[in-house]
N, C-alpha and C positions, 0 to 999 in steps of 0.2 A: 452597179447602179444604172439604171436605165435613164438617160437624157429623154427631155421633152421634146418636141420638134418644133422647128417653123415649117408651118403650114401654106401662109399665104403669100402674097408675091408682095403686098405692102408691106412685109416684116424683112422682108430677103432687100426691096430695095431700099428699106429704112437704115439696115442695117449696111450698103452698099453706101447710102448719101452720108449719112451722121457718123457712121461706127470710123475707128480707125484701124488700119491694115497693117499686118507681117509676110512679109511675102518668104518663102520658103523655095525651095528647089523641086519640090511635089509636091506644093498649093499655097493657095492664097488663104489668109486667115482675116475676115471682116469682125471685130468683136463692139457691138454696142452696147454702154454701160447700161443697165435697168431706168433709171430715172430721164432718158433721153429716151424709153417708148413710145408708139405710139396712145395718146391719150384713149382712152376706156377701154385698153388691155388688161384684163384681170393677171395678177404676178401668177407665176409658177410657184409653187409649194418648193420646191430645191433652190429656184432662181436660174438655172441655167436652161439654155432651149440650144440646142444647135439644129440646124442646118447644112447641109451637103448639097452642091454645083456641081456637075461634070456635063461639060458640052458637049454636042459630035465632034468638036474636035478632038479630045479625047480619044475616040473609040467608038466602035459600035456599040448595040447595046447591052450585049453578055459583059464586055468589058467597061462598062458603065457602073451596072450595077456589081460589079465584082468590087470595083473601086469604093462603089458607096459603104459597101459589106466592110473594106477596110478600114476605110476610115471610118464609120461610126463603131468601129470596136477599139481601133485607135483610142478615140476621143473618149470612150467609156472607160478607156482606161487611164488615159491623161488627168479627166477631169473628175477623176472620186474622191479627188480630195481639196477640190477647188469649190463645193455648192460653197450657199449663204447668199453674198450678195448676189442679185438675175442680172443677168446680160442676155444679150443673144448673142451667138458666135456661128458666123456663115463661112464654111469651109468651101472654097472654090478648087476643084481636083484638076491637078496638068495629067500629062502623060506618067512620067516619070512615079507615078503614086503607085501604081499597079507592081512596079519593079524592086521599087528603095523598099527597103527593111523595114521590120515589123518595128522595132526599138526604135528607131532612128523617127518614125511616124508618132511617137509616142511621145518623145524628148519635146519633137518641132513641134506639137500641136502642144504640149505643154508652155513650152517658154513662150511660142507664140502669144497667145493668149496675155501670161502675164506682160509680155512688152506692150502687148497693144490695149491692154486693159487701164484705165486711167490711174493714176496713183494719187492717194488721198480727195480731197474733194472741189477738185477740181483745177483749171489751167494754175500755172503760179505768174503771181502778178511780174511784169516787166521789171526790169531794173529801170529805176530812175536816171534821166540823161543825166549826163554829167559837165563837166566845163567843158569838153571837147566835144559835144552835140551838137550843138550850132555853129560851129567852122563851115565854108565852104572851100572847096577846093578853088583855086583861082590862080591869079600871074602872083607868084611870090609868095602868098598867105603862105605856105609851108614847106619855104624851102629857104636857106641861110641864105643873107645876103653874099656875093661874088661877080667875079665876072660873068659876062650877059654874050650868049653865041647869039649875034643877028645877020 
């Protein structure tokens, strides 16, 4: 399956402000739900678009693009069976991506994804305060009456 890409730097930082993160040991994983795009984005036909980071810190540039080579074959293979709902997912590459394992890239871009992907439709409401909400801590409020060190 061939992933769509992010293209433009308003997707990549949309995807940096709003999305939520998994951080890994060989990248950072940004995944923004579909319905938080930006407005007159037409949807992808699968729904997934990823995206690939690697700074100079990383590497030069043969080692850059090596990294990108892995991880978007990683991620094509993580994500064959994740289409349907669209997100964007912005892979940010460390050091260490060039070296860890083929499988091991594969697992982490998997679970990543669903940890950082929202579950059902949306935040879950607060629990309601309870009779212990409105205590303050103070001289005595919460502690047995006894004797007093002064």
């Amino acid at each position: 399956m061939r992933l769509a890409r992010l293209t433009q730097r308003k997707q990549f930082l949309a995807a940096a402000d709003r999305g939520r993160r998994f951080r890994s040991s060989a990248f950072t994983v940004q995944v923004l739900d579909g319905p938080q795009r930006a407005a007159g984005e037409q949807p992808e036909p699968d729904g997934l678009r990823l995206g690939l980071t690697a700074s100079r810190k990383v590497g030069n540039a043969v080692i850059r693009n090596r990294i990108r080579r892995r991880l978007r074959a990683a991620a094509e293979k993580a994500f064959e069976a994740q289409s349907g709902r669209p997100c964007d997912i912005v892979v940010v590459a460390r050091p260490e991506t060039l070296t860890a394992d083929f499988d091991m890239l594969v697992n982490e871009l998997a679970v990543a994804v669903e940890r950082a992907r929202p579950q059902g439709q949306g935040r879950r409401p607060r629990p309601a305060p309870g009779p212990a909400a409105g205590k303050t801590r103070g001289k005595g409020g919460d502690r047995p009456p006894g004797p007093q060190n002064d």
